[in-house]
C-alpha positions in Angstrom: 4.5 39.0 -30.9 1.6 37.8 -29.4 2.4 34.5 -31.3 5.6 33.8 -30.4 4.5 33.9 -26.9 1.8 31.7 -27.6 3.8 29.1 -29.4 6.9 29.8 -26.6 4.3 28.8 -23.8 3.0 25.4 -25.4 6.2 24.5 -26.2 7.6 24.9 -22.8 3.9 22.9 -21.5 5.4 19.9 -24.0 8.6 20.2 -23.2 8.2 20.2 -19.2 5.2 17.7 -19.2 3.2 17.2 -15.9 5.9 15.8 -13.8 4.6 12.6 -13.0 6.8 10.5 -15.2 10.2 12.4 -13.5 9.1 11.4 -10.5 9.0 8.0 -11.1 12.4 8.2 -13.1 14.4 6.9 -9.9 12.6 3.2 -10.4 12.0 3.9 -14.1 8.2 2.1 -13.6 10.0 -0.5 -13.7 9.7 -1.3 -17.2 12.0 -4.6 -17.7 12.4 -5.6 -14.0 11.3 -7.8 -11.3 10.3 -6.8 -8.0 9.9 -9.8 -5.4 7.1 -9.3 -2.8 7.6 -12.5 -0.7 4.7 -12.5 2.2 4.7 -10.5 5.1 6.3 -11.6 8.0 3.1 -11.6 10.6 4.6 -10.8 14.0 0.4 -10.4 15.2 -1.8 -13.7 16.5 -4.6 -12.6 13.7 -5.0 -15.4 10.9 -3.7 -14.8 7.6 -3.5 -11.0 8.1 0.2 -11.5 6.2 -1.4 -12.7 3.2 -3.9 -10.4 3.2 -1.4 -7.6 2.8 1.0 -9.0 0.9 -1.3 -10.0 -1.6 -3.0 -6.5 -2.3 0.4 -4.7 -2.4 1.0 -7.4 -5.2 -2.2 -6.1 -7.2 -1.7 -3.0 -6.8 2.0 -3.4 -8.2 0.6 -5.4 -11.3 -2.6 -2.6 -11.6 0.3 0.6 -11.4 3.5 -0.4 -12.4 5.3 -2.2 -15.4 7.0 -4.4 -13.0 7.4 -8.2 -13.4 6.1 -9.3 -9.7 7.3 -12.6 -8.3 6.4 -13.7 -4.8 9.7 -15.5 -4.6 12.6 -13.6 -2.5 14.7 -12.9 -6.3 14.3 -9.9 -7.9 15.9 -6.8 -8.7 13.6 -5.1 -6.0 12.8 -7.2 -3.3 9.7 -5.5 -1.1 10.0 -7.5 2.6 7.5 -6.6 5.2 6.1 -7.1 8.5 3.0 -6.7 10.2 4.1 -5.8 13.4 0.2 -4.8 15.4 -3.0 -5.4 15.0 -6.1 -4.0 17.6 -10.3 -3.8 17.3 -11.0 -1.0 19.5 -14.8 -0.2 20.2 -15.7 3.2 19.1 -19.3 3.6 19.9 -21.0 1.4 22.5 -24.9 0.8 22.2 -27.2 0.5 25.2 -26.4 -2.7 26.8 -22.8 -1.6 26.8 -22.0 -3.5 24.1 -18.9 -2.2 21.4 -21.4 -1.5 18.0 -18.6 -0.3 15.7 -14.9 -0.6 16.4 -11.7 1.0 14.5 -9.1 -1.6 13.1 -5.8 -0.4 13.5 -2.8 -2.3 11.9 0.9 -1.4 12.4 3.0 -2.3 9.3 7.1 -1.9 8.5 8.4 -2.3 5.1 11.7 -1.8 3.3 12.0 -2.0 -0.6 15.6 -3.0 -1.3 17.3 -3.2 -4.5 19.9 -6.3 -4.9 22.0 -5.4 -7.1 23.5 -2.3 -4.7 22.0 -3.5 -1.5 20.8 0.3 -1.3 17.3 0.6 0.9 15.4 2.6 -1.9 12.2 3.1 0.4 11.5 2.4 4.1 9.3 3.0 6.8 9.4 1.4 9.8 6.2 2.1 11.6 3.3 2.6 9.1 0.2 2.6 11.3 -3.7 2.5 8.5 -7.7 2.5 10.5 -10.4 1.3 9.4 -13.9 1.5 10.6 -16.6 -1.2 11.1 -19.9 -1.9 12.4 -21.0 -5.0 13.5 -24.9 -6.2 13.5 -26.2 -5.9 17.1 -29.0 -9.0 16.7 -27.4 -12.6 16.3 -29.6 -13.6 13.6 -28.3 -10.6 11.5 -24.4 -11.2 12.5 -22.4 -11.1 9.8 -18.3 -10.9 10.3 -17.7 -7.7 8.7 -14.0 -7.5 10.1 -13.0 -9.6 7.3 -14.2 -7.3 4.8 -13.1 -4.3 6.5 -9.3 -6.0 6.6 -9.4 -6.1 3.2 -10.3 -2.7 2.6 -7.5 -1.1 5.3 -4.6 -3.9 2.5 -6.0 -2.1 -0.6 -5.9 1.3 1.2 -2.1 0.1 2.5 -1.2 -1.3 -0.8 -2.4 1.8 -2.9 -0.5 3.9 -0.5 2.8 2.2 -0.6 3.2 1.7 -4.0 2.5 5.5 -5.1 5.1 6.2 -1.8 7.4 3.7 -3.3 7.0 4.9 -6.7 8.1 8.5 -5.7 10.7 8.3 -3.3 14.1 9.8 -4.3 
């Protein structure tokens, strides 16, 4: 008896698996078909902030799905975007009353349509990510470390959208 149960429990474990794959059943990983991710529309007055973005979505795509990405508008998927805000706020002040590390905050909308049936298969239209940065308070140690903290707050962004994407019903 004990047995049966046994071999009735693993079987069912198999049979079930973890779940993951069903989740991603709606997209089907992709495997055979293109998504486009052409670059960000950048409604902000920071340089290159779009490309940025748009590119560390497009890694991330390549690193987690079996899509075919193409940065040209045609695809089964196309993935448009917009980065709508962008603000350095000073967190903590030092003693001269100067800002000494400041939280990056970027406002992004994105829709992920498929072309075939013109049906929106993800959106969200106010995705707001932080980031956290310190700057060097003597100039001979100044180093722009906005730059690299950018690109931190796209991979966070990218990661987080695709597995959002990915999942979506």
């Amino acid at each position: 008896m004990r047995t049966l149960v046994l071999l009735t429990y693993f079987g069912l474990t198999f049979l079930c698996g973890c779940g993951y794959r069903l989740a991603n059943k709606n997209l089907g990983a992709g495997e055979g078909r293109t998504i486009a991710v052409p670059t960000f529309a950048n409604k902000t007055t920071t340089y290159r902030i779009e490309q940025r973005v748009t590119e560390a979505v497009r890694q991330e795509l390549i690193r987690r799905t079996r899509f075919k990405v193409v940065p040209q508008a045609t695809g089964d998927l196309v993935m448009a975007g917009e980065v709508l805000n962008y603000a350095a706020v000073p967190v903590i002040f030092n003693q001269q009353g100067r800002g000494s590390a400041y939280t990056m905050l970027v406002d992004m909308s994105v829709r992920l349509t498929d072309t075939k049936t013109g049906k929106v298969v993800f959106q969200n239209d106010r995705w707001t990510f932080r980031e956290v940065f310190e700057l060097s308070q003597s100039s001979a140690e100044f180093v722009p470390e906005d730059t690299a903290a950018l690109d931190r707050l796209a991979r966070r962004f990218a990661s987080s959208l695709v597995a959002s994407a990915m999942h979506s019903k």
